[in-house]
C-alpha positions in Angstrom: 138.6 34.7 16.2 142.1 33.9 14.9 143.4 31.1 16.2 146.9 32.9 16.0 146.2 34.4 19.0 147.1 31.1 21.1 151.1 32.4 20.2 152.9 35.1 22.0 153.3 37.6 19.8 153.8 41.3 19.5 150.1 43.4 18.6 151.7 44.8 15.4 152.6 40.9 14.5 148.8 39.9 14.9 147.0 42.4 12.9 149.5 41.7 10.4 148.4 38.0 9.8 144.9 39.0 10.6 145.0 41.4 7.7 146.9 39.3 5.7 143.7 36.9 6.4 145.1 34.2 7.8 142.9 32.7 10.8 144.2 29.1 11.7 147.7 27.5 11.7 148.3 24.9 8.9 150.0 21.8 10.6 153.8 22.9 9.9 152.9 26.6 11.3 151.3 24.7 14.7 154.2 22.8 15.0 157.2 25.3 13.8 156.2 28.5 15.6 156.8 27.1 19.1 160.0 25.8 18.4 161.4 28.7 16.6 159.7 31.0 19.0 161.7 28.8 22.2 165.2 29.2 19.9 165.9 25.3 19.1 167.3 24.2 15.7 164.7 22.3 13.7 164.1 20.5 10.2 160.5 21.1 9.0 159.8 18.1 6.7 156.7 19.1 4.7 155.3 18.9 1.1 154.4 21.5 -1.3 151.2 23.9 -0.2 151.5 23.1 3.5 152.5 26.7 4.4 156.0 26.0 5.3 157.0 30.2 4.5 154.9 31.9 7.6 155.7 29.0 9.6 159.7 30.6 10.1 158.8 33.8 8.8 156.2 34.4 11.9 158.7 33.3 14.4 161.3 35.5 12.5 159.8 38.8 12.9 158.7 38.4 16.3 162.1 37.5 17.4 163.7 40.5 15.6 164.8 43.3 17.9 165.2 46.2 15.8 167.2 48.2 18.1 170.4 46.0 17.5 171.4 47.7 14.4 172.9 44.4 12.4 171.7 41.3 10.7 169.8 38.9 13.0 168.5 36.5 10.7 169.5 34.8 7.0 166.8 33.4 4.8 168.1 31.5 1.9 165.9 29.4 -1.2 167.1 28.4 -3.7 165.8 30.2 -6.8 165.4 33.9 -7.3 161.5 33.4 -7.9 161.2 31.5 -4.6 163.5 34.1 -2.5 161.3 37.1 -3.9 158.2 35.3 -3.4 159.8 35.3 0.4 161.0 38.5 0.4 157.2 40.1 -0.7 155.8 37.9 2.2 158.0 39.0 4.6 157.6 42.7 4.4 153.6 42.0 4.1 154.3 40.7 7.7 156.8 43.6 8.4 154.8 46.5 7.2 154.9 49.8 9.0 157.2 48.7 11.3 161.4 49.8 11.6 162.3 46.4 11.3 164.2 47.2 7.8 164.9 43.8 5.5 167.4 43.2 2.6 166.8 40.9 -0.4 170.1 39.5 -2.1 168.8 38.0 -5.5 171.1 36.7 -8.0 170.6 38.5 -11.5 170.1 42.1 -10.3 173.6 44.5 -9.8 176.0 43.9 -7.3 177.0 47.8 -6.8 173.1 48.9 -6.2 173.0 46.1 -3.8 176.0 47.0 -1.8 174.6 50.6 -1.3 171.6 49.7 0.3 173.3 47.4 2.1 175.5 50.6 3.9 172.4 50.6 6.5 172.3 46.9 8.1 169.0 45.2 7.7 167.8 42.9 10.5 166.4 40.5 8.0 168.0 39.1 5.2 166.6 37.4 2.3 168.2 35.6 -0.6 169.8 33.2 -2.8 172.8 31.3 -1.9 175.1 32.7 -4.1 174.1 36.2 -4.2 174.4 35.8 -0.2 177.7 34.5 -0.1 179.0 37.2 -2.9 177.9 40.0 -0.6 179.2 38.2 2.7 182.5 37.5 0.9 183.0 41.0 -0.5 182.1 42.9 3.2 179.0 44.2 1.8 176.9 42.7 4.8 178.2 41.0 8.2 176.3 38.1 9.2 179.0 37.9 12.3 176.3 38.3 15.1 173.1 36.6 13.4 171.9 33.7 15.1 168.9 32.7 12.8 169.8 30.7 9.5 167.0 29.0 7.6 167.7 26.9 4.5 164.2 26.5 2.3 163.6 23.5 0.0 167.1 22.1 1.2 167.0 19.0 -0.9 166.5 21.5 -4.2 169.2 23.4 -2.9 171.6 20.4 -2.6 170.3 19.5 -5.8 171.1 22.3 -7.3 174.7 22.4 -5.9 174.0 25.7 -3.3 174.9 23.7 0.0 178.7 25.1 -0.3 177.5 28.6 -0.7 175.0 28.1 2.4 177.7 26.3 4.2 180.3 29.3 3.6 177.8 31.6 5.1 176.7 29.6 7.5 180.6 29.5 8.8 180.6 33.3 9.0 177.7 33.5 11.4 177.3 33.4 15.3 178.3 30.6 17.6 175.1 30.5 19.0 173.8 29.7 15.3 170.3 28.2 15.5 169.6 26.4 11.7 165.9 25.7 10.6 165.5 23.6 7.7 162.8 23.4 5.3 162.3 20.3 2.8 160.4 18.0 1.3 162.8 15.1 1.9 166.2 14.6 3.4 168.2 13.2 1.4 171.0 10.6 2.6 174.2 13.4 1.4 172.5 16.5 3.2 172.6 14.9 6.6 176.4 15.4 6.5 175.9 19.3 6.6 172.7 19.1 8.9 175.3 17.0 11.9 178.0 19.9 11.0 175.5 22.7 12.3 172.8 20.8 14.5 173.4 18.9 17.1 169.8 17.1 18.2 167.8 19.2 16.1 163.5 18.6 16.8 161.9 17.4 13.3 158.7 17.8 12.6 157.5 16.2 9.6 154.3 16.9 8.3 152.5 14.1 6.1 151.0 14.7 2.8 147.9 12.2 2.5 145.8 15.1 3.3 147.1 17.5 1.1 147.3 15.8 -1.5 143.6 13.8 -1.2 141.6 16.4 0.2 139.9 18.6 -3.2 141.4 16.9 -5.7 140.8 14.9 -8.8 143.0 12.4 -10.4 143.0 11.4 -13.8 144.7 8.9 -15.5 144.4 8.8 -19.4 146.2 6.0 -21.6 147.4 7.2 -25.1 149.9 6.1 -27.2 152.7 8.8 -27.4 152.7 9.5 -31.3 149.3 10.9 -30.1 150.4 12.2 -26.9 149.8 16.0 -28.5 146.6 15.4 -29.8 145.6 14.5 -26.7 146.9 17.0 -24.4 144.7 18.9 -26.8 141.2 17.3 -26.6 141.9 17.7 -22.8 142.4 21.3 -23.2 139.0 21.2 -24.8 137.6 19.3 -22.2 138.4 21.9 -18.8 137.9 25.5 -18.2 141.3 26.0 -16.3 141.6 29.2 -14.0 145.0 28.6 -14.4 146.9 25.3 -15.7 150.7 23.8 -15.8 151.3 21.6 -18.0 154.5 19.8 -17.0 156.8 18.0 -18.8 160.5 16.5 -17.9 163.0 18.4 -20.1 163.3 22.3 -21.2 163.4 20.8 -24.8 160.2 19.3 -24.3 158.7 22.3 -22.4 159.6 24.4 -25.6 158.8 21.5 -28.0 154.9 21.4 -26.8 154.7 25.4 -26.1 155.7 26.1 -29.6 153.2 23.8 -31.2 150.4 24.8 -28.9 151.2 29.1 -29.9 151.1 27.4 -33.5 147.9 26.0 -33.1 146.6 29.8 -32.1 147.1 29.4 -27.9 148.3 31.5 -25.9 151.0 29.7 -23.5 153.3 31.0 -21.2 156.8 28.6 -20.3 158.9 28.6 -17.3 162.0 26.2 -17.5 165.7 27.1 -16.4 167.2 28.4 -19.8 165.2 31.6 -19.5 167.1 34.7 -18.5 166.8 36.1 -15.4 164.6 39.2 -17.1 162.6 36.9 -19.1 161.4 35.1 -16.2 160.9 38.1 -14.1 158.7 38.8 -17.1 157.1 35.7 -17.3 155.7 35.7 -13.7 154.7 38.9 -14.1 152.7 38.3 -17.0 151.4 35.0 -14.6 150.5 37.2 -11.9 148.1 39.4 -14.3 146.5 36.2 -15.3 147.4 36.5 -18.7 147.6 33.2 -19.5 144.9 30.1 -18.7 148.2 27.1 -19.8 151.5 27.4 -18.3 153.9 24.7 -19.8 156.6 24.1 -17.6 159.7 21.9 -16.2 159.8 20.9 -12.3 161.2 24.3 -11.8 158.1 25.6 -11.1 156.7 22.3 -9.1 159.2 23.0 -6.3 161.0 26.4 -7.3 158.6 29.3 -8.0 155.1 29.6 -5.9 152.2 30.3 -8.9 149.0 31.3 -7.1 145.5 30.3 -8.3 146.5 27.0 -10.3 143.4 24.7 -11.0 144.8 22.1 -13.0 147.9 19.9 -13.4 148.7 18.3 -16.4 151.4 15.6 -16.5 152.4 15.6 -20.3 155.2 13.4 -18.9 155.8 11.5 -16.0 158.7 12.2 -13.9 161.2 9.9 -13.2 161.6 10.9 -9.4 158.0 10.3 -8.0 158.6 13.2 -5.6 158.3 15.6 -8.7 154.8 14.0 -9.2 154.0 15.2 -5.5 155.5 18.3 -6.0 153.4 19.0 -9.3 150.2 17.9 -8.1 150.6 19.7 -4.9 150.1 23.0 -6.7 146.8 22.9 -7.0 143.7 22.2 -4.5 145.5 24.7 -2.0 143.9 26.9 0.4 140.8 25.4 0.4 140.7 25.2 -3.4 139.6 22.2 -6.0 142.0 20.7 -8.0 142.4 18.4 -11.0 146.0 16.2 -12.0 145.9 14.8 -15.6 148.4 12.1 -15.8 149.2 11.3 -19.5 150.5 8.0 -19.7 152.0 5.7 -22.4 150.3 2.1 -21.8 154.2 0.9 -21.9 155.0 2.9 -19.0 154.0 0.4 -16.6 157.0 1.1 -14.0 156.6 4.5 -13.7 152.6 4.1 -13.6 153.1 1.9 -11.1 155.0 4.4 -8.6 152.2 6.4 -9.5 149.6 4.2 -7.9 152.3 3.7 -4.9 151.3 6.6 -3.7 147.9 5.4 -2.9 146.0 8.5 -4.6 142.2 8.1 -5.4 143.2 8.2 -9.1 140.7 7.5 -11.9 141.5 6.0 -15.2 139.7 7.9 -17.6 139.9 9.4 -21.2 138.0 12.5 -23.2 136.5 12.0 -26.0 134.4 14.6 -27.7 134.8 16.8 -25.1 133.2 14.9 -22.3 135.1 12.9 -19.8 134.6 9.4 -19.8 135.1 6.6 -17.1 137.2 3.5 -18.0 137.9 0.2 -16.9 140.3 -0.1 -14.1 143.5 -0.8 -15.0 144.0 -3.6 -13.6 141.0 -4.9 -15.2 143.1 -3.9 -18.7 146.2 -5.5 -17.5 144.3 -9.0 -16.6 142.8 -9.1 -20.1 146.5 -8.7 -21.2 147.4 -11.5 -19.7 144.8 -13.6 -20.7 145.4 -12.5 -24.1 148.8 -13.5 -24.2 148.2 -17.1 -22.4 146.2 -17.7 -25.6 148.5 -16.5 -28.0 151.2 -18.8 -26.7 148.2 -21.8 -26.2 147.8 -20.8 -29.9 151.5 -20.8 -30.9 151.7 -24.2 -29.7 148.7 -25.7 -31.0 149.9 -24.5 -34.6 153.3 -25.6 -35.6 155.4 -24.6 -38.5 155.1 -27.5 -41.1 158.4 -29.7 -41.6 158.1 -28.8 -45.3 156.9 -25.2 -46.0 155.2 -24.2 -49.0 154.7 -20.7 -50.4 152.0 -18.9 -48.0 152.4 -21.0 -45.6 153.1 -17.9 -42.5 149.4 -16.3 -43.9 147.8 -20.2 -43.2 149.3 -20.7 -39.7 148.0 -17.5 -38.9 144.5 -18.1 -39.9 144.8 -21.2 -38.4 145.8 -19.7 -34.8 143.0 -17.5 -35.6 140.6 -19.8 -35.6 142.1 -21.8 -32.8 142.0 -18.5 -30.2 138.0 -17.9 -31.9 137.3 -21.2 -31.0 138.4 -20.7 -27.2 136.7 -17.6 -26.3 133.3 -19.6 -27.7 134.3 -22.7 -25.4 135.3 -20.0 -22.4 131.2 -17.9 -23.2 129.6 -21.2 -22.8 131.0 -22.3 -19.7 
């Protein structure tokens, strides 16, 4: 039996997540649907996979009273992929019902758009700027809604969208109740969160679980002249459904996609200097699984939803250790394994290091010959390291340049502390 049924909502509304097959909340749905059900403002704090979208677009629909004949609710995220990925998931929840819904997506024309617009939707659905643009130029009125939400907020202030949210938010009821969506809150958002939220309820959903439960980690050292060759003899070692390989520039993205199409594989890219069409395109060509490697930028970690991905491979490691939670969470969902590849450069100790703040069950292993193979901790590594270089200095200092040198004489103090460090690993095996 769905466990749906414990909310109040309308018949039409129930069979519409049952057939959708959805039978038990996720923890942000349990939480959310209440509170947007009772009408209070709220910030839904919640990583990547944890079904954050049907936990306001639920409430939304069932809230919607199609016989007032004008915008009740805005939806706004931040990239056209994410905003059409809502849009399609809405009117799964919304079919064969009157409740008519809009989508305003930057990239697609203006005069179209204001056409359809002539008969209000309830629902709205878009991008900030393409919002704004038709809320600015009387296309839409967003006077009487009541319902904002803001998804992925911190990519949208990231992004620079927060003025376009906040100039529609402006236009909209009094009574304006705001639900925002994010993976973090950063310091400069809270600013706009006091302007339209007074006491707002946060739920924040933590992401141990998510990110432990089905998945494997794997860390593999290489030097990054050989970083490529790697990547490749990884390749050869998984049979991805469906794989991203992320890096942390579009340069890069393009620099590793090229060389892999060279080398005879079939890649698809997503990064943010692709048109509008050819991304359209792109996810298109996802969606009919044409491709088993995606290389991409953090775009598609936090911007675009990519069903059915098995594998995440870290060519790079991002600066912001959020992105690393971001990429990793999109695999192991709904029930699903999972697999992170970390690359790492053995002189990348700091960012390696925020990688094993995160407490992750990670593995240090490497492929070789098309097998996986376990390795010694690292910290094991990093011990002999040290050891390694107490003995070079012991060495140093046992061996000191002679007053007078003589032709040579750099090749004999190096044999010398050779033979001093040789004989100090036989003294350290017999104790």
């Amino acid at each position: 039996m769905s466990q749906f049924l414990q909310f109040p909502l309308q018949p039409f509304l129930q069979e519409a997540i049952q057939r959708i097959g959805f039978t038990k909340p996720t923890a942000i749905q349990q939480a959310m649907i209440p509170i947007m059900l009772s009408g209070k403002s709220a910030i839904g704090q919640a990583h990547t996979g944890t079904g954050k979208s049907h936990s306001f677009l639920i409430p939304i629909v069932e809230r919607v009273d199609v016989e007032k004949d004008y915008p009740q609710a805005v939806i706004a995220a931040p990239t056209r992929e994410l905003a059409d990925q809502l849009y399609t998931a809405l009117n799964e929840l919304t079919e064969g019902t009157d409740i008519r819904t809009a989508a305003l997506i930057g990239g697609t024309d203006k005069v179209r758009m204001a056409d359809r617009l002539k008969t209000a939707p309830r629902i709205i659905v878009g991008t900030p700027g393409r919002i704004r643009d038709m809320v600015m130029d009387g296309a839409v009125s967003v006077f009487k809604a009541n319902i904002l939400v803001i998804d992925e907020a911190d990519l949208s202030f990231d992004m620079g969208f927060i003025e376009a949210i906040d100039q529609v938010a402006s236009r909209m009821s009094n009574e304006l109740e705001m639900y925002v969506f994010s993976a973090t809150i950063p310091e400069k958002l809270k600013p706009f969160l006091t302007k339209y939220m007074q006491d707002p309820k946060h739920v924040q959903i933590g992401r141990e679980q998510s990110l432990v439960e089905g998945m494997h980690y794997s860390l593999v050292p290489v030097r990054s002249a050989k970083k490529y060759d790697k990547l490749k003899d990884v390749m050869e070692a998984i049979n991805p459904y469906l794989a991203i390989i992320f890096t942390n520039t579009r340069e890069k993205a393009d620099e590793v996609a090229d060389a892999l199409q060279k080398d005879g594989i079939d890649v698809g890219r997503i990064h943010g200097s692709l048109s509008p069409r050819e991304r359209k395109r792109m996810m298109k060509q996802i969606r009919d699984l044409r491709y088993h490697y995606i290389v991409a930028t953090d775009l598609a970690a936090r911007g675009i939803d990519i069903p059915g991905v098995s594998h995440v491979i870290n060519y790079e490691i991002p600066e912001n250790i959020e992105f690393f939670v971001h990429r990793v969470g999109r695999t192991a969902r709904a029930g699903l394994q999972g697999h992170a590849i970390t690359l790492y450069d053995p002189e990348e100790e700091e960012l390696i290091q925020s990688v094993e703040a995160l407490k992750l069950p990670l593995h240090h292993e490497d492929v070789r010959r098309g097998e996986w193979i376990e390795l010694k901790p690292r910290q094991a590594r990093k011990n002999r390291r040290a050891k390694t270089s107490d003995l070079d200095r012991r060495a140093r200092a046992a061996v000191r340049k002679p007053k007078k040198v003589k032709p040579g004489y750099k090749q004999k103090m190096k044999r010398d502390m050779e033979r001093f460090k040789r004989n100090e690993r036989k003294k350290n095996r017999k104790r």
